[in-house]
mmCIF file as Biopython writes it, N, C-alpha, C and O atoms, coordinates in Angstrom:
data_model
#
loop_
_atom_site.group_PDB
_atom_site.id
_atom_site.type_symbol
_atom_site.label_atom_id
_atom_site.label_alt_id
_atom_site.label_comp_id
_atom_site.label_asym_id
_atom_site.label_entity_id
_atom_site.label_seq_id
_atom_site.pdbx_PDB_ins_code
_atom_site.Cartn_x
_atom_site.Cartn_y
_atom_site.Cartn_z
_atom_site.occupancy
_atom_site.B_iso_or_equiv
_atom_site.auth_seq_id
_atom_site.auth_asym_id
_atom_site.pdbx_PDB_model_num
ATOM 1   N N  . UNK A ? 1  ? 2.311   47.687  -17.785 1.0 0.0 1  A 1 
ATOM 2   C CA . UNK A ? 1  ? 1.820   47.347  -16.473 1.0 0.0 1  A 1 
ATOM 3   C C  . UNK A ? 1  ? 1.142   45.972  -16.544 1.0 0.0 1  A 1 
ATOM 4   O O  . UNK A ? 1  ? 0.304   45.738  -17.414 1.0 0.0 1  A 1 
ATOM 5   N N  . UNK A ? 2  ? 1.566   44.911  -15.475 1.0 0.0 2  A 1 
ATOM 6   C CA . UNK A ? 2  ? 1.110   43.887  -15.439 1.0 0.0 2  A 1 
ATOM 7   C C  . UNK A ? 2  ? -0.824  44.013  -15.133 1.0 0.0 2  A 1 
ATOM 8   O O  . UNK A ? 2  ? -1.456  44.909  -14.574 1.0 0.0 2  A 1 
ATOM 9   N N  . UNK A ? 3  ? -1.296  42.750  -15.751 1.0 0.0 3  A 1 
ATOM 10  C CA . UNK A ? 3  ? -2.779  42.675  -15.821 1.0 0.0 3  A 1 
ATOM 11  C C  . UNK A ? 3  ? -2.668  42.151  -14.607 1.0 0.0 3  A 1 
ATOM 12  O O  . UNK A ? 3  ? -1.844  41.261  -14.397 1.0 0.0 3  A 1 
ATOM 13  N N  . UNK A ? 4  ? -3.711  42.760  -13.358 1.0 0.0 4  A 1 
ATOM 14  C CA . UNK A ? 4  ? -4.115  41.842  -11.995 1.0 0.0 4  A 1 
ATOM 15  C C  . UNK A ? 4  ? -5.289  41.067  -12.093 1.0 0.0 4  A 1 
ATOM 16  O O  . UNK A ? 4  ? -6.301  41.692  -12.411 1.0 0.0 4  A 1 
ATOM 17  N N  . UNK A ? 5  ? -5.445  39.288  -11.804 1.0 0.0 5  A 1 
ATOM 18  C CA . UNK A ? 5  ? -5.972  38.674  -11.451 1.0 0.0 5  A 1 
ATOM 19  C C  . UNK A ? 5  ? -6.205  38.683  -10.570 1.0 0.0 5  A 1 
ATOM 20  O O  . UNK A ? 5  ? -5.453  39.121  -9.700  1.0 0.0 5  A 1 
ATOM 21  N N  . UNK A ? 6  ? -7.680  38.076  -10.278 1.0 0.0 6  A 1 
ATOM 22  C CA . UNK A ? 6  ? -8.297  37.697  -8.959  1.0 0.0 6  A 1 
ATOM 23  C C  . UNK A ? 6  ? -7.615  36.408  -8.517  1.0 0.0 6  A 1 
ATOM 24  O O  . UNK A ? 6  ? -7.371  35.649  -9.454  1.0 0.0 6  A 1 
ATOM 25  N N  . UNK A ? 7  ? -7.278  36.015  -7.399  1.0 0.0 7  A 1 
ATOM 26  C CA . UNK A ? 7  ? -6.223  34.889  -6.832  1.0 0.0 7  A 1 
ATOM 27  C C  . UNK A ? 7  ? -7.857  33.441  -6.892  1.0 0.0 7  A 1 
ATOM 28  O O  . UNK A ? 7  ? -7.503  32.326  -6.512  1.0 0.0 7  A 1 
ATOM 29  N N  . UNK A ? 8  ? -8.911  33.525  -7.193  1.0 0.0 8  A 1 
ATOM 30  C CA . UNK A ? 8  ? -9.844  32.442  -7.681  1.0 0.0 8  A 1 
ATOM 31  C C  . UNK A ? 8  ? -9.572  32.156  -8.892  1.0 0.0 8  A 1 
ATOM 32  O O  . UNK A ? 8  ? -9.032  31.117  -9.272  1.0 0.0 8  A 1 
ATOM 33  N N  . UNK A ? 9  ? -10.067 33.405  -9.816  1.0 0.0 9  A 1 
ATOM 34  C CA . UNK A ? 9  ? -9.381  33.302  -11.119 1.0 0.0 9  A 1 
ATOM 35  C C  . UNK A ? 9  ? -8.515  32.705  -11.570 1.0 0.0 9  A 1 
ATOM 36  O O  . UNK A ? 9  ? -8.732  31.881  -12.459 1.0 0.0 9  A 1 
ATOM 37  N N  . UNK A ? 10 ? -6.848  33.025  -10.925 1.0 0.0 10 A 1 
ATOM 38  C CA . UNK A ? 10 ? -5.846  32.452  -11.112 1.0 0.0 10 A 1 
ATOM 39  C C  . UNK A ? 10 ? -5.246  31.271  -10.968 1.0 0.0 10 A 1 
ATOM 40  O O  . UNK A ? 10 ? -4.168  30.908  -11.438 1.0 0.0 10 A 1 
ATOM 41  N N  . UNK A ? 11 ? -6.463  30.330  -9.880  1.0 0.0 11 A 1 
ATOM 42  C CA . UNK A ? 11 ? -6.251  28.964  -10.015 1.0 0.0 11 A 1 
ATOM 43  C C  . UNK A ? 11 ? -6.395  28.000  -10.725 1.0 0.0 11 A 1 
ATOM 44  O O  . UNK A ? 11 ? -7.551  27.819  -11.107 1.0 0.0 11 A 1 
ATOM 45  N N  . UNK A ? 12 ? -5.518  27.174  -11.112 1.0 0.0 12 A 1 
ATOM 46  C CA . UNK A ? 12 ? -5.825  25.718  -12.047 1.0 0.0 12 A 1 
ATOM 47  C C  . UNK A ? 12 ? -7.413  25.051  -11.836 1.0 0.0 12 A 1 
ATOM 48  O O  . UNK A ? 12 ? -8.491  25.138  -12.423 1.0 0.0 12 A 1 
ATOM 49  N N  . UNK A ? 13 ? -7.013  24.525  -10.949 1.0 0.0 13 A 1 
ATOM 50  C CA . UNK A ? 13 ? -8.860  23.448  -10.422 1.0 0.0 13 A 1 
ATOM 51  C C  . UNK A ? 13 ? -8.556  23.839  -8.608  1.0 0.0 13 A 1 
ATOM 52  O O  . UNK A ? 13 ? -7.541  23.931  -7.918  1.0 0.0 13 A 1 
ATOM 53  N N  . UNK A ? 14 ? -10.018 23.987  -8.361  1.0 0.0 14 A 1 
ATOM 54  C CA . UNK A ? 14 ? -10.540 24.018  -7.113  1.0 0.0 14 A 1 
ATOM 55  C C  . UNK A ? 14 ? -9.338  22.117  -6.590  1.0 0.0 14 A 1 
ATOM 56  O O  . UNK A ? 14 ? -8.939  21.120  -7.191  1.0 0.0 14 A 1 
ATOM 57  N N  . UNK A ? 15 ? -9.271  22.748  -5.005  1.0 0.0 15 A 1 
ATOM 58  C CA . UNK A ? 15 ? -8.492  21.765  -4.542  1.0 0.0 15 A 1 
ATOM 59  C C  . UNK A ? 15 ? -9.510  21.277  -3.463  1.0 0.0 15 A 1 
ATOM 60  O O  . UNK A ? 15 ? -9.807  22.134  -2.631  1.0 0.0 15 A 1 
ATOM 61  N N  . UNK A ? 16 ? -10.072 20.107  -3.334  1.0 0.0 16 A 1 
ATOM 62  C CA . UNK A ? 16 ? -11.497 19.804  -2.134  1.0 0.0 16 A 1 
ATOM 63  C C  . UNK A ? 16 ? -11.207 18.343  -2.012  1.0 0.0 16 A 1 
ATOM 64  O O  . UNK A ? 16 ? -10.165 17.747  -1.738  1.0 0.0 16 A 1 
ATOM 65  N N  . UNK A ? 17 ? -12.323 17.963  -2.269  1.0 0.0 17 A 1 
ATOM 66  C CA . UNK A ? 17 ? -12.593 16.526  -1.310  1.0 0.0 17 A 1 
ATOM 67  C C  . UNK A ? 17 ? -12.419 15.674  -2.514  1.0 0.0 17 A 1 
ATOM 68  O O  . UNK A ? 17 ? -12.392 14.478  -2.223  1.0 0.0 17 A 1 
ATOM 69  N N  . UNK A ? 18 ? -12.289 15.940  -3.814  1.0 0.0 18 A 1 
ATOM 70  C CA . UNK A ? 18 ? -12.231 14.828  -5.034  1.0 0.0 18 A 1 
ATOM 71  C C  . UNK A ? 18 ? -10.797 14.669  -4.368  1.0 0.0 18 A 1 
ATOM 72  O O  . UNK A ? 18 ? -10.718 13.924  -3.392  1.0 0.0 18 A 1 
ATOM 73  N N  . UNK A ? 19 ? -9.670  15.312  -4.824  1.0 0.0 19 A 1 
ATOM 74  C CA . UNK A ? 19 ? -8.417  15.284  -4.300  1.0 0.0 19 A 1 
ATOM 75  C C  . UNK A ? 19 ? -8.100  14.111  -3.260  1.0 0.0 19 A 1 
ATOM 76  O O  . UNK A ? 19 ? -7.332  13.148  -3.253  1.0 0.0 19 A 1 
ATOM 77  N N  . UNK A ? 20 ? -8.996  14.612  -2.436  1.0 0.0 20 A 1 
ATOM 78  C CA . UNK A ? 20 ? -8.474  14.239  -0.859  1.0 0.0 20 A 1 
ATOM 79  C C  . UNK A ? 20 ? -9.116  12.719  -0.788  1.0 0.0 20 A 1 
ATOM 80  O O  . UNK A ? 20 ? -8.687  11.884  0.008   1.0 0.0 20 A 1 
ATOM 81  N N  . UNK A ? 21 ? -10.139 12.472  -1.665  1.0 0.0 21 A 1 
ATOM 82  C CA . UNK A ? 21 ? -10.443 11.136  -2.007  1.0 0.0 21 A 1 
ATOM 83  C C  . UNK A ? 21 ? -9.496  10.106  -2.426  1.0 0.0 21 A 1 
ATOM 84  O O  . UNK A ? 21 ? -9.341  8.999   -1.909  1.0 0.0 21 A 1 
ATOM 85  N N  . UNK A ? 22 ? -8.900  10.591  -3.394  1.0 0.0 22 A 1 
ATOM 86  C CA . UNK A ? 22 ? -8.185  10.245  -3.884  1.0 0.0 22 A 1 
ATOM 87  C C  . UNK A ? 22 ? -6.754  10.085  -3.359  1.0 0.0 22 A 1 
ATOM 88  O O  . UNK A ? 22 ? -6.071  9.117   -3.689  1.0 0.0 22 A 1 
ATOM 89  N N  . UNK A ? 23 ? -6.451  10.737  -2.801  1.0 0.0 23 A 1 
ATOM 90  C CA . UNK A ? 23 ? -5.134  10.510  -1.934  1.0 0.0 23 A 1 
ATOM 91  C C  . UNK A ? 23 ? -5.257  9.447   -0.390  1.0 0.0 23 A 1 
ATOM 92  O O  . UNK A ? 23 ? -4.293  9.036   0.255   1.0 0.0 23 A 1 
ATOM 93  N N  . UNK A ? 24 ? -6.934  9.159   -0.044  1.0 0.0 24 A 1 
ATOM 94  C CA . UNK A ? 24 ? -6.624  8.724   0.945   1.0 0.0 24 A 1 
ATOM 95  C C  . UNK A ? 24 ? -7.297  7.167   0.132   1.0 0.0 24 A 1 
ATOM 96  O O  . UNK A ? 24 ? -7.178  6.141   0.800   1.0 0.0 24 A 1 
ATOM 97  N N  . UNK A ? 25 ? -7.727  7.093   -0.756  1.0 0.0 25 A 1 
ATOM 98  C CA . UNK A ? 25 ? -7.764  5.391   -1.515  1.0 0.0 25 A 1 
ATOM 99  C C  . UNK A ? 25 ? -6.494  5.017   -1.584  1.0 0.0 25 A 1 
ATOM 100 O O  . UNK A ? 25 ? -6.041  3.935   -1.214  1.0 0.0 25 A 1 
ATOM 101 N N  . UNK A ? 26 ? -5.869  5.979   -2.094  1.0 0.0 26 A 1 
ATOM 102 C CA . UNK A ? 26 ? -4.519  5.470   -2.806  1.0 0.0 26 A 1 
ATOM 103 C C  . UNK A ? 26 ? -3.815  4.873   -1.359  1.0 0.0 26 A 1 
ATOM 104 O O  . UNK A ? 26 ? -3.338  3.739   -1.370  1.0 0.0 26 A 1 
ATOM 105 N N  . UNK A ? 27 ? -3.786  5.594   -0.285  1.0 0.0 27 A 1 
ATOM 106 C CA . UNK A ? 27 ? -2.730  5.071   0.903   1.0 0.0 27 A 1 
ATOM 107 C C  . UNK A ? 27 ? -3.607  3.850   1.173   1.0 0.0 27 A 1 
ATOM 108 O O  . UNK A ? 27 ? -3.039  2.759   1.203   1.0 0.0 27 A 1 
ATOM 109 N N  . UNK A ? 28 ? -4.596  3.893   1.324   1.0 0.0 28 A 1 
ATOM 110 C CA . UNK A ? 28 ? -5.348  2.533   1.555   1.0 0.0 28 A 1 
ATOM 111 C C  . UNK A ? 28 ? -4.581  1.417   0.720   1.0 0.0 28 A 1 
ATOM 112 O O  . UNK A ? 28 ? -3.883  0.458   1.049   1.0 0.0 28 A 1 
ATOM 113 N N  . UNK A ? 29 ? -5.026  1.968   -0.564  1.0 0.0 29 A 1 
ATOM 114 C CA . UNK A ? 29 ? -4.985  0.664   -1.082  1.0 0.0 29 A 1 
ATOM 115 C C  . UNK A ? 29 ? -3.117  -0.180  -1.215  1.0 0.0 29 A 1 
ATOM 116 O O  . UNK A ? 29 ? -2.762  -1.339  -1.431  1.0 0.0 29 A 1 
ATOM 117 N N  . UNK A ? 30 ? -2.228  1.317   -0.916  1.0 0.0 30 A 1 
ATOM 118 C CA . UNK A ? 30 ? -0.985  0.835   -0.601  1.0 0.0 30 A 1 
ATOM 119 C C  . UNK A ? 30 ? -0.672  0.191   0.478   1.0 0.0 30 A 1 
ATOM 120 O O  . UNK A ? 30 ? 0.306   -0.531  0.283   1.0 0.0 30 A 1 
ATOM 121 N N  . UNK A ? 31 ? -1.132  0.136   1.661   1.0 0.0 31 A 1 
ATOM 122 C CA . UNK A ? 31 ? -1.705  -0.621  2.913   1.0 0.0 31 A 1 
ATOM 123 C C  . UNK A ? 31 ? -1.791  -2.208  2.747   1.0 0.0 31 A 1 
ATOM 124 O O  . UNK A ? 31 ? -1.194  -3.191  3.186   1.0 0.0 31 A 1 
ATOM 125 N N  . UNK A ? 32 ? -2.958  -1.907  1.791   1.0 0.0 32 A 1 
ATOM 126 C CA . UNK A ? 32 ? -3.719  -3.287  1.566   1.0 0.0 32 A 1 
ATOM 127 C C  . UNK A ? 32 ? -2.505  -4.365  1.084   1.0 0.0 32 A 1 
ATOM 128 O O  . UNK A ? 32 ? -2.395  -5.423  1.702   1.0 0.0 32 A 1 
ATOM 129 N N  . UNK A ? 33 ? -1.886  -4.154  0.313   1.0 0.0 33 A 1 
ATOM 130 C CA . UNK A ? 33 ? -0.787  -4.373  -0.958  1.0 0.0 33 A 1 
ATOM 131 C C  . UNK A ? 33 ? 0.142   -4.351  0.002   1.0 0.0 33 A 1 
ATOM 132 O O  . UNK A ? 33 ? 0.519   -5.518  0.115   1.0 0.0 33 A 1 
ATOM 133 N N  . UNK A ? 34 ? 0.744   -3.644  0.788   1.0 0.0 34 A 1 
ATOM 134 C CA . UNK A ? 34 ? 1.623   -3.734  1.865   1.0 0.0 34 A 1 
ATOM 135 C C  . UNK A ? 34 ? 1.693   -4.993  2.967   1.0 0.0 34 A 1 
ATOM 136 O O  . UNK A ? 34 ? 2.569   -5.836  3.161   1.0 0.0 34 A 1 
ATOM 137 N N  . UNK A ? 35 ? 0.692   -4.813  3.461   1.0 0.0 35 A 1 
ATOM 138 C CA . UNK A ? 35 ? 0.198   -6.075  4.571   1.0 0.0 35 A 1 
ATOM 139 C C  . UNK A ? 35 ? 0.080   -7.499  3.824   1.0 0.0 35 A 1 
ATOM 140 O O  . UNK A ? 35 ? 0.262   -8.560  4.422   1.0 0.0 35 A 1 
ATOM 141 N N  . UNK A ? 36 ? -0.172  -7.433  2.757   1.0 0.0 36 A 1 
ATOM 142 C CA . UNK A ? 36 ? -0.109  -8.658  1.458   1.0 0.0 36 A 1 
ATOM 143 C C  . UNK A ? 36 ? 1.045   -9.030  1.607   1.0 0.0 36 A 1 
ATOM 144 O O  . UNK A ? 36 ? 1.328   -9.804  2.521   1.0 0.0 36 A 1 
ATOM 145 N N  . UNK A ? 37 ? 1.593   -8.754  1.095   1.0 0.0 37 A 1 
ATOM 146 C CA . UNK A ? 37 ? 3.462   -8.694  0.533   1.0 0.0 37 A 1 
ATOM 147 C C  . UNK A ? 37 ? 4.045   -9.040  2.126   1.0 0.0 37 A 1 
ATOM 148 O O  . UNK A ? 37 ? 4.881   -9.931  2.275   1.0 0.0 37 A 1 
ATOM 149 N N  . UNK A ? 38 ? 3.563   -8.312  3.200   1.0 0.0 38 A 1 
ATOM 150 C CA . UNK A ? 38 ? 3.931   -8.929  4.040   1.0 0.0 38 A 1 
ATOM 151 C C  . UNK A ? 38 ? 4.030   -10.254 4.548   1.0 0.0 38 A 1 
ATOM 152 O O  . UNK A ? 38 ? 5.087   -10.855 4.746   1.0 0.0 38 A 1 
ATOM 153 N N  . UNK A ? 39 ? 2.421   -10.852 4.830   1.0 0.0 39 A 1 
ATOM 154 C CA . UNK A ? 39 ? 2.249   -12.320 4.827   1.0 0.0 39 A 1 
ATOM 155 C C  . UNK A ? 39 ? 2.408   -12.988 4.243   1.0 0.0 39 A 1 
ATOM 156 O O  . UNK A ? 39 ? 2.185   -14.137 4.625   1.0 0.0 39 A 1 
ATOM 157 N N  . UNK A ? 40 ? 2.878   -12.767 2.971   1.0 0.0 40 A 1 
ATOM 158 C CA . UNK A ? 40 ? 3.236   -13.906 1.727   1.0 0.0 40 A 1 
ATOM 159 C C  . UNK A ? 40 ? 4.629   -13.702 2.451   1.0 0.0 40 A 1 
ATOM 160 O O  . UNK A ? 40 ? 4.958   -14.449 3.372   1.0 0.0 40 A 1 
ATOM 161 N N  . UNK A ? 41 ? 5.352   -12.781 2.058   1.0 0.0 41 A 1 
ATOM 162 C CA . UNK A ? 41 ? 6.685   -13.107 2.449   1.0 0.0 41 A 1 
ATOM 163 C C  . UNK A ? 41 ? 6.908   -13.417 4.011   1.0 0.0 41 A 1 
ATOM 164 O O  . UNK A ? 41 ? 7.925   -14.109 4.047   1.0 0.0 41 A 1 
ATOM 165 N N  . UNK A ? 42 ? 6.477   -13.245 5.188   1.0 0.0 42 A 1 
ATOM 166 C CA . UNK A ? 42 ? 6.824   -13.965 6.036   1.0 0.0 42 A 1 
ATOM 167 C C  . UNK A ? 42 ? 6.124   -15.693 6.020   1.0 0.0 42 A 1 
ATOM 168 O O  . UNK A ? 42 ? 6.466   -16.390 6.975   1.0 0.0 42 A 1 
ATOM 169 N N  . UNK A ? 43 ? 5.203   -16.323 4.988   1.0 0.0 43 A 1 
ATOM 170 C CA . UNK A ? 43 ? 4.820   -17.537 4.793   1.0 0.0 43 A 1 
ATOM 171 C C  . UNK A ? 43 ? 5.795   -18.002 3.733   1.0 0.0 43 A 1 
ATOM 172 O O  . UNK A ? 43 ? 5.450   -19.171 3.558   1.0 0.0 43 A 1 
ATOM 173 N N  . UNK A ? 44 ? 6.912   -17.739 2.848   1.0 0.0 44 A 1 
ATOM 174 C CA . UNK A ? 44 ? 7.679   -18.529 2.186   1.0 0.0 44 A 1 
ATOM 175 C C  . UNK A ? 44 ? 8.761   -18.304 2.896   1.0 0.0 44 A 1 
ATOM 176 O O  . UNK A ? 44 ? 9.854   -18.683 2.475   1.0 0.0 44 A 1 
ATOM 177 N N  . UNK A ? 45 ? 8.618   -17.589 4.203   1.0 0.0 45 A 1 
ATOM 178 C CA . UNK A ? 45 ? 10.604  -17.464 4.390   1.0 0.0 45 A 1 
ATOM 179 C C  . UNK A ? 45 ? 10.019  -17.791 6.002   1.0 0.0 45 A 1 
ATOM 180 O O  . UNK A ? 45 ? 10.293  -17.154 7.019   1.0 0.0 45 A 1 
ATOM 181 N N  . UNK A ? 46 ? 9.268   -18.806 5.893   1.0 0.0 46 A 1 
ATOM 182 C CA . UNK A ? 46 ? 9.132   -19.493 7.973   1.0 0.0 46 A 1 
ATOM 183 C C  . UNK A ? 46 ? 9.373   -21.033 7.730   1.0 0.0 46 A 1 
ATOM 184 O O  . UNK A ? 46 ? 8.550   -21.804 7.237   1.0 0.0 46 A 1 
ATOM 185 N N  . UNK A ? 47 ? 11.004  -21.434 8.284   1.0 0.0 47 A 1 
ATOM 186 C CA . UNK A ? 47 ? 11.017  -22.658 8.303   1.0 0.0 47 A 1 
ATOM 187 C C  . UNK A ? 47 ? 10.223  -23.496 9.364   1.0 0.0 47 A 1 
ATOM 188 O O  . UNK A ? 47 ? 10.361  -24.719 9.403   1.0 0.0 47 A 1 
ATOM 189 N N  . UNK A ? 48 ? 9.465   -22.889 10.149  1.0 0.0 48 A 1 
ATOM 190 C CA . UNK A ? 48 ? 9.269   -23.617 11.606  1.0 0.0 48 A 1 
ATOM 191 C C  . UNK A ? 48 ? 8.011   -23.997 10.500  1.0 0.0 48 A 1 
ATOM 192 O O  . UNK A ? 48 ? 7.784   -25.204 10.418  1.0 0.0 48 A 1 
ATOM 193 N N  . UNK A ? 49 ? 7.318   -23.262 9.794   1.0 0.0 49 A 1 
ATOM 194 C CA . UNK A ? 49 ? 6.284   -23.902 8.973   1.0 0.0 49 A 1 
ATOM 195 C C  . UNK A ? 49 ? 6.488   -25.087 8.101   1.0 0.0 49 A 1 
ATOM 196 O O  . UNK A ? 49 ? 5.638   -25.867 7.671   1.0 0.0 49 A 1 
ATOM 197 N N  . UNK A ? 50 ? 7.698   -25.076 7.930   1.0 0.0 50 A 1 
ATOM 198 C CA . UNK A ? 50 ? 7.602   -26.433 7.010   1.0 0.0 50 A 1 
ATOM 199 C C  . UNK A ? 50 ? 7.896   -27.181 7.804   1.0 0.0 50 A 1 
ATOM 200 O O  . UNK A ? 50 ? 7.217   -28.183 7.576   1.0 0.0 50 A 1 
ATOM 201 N N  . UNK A ? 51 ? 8.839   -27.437 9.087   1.0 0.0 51 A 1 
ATOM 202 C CA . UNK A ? 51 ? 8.796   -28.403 10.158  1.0 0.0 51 A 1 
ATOM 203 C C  . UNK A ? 51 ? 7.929   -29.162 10.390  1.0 0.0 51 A 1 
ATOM 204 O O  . UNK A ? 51 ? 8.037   -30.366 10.160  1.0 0.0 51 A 1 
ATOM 205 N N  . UNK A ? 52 ? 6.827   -28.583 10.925  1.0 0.0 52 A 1 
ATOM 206 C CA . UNK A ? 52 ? 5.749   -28.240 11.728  1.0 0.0 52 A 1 
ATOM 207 C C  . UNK A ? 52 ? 4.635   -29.185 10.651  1.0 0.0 52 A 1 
ATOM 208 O O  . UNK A ? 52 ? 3.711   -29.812 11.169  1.0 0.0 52 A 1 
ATOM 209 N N  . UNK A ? 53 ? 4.872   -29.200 8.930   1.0 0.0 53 A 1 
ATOM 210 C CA . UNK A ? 53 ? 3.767   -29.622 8.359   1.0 0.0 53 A 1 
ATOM 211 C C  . UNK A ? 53 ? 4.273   -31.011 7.851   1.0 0.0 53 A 1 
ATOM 212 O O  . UNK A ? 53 ? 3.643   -31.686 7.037   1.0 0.0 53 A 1 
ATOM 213 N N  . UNK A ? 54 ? 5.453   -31.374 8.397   1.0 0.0 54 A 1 
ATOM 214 C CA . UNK A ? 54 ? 6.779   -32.617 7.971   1.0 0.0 54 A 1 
ATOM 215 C C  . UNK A ? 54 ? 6.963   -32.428 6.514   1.0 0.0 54 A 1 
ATOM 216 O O  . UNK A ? 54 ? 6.692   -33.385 5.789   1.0 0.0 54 A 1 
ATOM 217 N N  . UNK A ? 55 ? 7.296   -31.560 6.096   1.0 0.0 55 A 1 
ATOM 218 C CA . UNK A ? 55 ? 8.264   -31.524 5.118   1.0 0.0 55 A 1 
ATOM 219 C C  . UNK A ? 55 ? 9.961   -32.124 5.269   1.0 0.0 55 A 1 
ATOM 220 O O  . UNK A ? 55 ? 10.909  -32.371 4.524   1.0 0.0 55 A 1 
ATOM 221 N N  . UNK A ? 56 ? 9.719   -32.154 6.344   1.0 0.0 56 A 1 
ATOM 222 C CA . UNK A ? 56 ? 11.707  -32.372 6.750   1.0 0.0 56 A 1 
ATOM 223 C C  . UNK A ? 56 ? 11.402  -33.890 7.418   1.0 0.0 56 A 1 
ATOM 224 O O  . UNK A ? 56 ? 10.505  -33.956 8.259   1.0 0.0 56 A 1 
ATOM 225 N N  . UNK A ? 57 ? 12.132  -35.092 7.055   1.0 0.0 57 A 1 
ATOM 226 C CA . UNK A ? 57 ? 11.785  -36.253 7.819   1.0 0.0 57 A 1 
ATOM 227 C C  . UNK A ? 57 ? 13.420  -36.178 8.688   1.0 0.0 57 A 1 
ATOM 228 O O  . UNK A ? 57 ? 14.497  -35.737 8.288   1.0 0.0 57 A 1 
ATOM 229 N N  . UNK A ? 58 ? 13.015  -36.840 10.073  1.0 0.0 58 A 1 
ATOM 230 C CA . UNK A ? 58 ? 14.139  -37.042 10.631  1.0 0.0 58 A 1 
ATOM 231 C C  . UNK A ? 58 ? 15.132  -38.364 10.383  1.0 0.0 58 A 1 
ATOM 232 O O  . UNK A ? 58 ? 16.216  -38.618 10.907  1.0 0.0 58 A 1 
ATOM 233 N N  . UNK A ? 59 ? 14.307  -39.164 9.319   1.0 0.0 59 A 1 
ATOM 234 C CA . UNK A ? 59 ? 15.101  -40.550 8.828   1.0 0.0 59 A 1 
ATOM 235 C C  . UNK A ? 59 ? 14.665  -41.401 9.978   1.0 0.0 59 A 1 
ATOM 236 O O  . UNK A ? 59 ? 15.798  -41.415 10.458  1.0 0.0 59 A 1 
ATOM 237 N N  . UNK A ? 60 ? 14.120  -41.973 10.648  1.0 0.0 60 A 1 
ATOM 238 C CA . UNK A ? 60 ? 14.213  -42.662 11.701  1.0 0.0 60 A 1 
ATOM 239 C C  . UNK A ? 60 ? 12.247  -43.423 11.308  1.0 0.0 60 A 1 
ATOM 240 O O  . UNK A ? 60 ? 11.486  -43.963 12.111  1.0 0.0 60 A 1 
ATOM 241 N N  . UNK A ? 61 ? 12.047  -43.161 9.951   1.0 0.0 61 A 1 
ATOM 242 C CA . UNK A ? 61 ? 10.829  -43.794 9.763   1.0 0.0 61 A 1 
ATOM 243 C C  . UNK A ? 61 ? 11.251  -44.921 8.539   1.0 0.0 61 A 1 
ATOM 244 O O  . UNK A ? 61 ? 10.403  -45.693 8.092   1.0 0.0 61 A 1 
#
């Protein structure tokens, strides 16, 4: 006959707010890192920006 545990007993680690800490830094900080990666890459791939700062001459100087 199987031994019955108490279903507290039988858990690994309490599941609470360390956890949930931790899962909501992490989306943060993927966010953060997200929105980064964003503005860098829309600032090396905007030609109107290099226009705009004369990188491009029209020859007529």
């Amino acid at each position: 006959m199987a031994k019955e545990i108490r279903t507290d007993k039988a858990r690994q680690a309490k599941t609470g707010r360390p956890v949930l800490i931790v899962l909501i830094v992490a989306l943060l900080l993927a966010m953060v890192v997200w929105a980064g990666v964003e503005i860098w890459g829309e600032q090396i791939d905007n030609p109107a920006a290099d226009a705009a700062s004369g990188a491009q001459t029209d020859g007529n100087q």
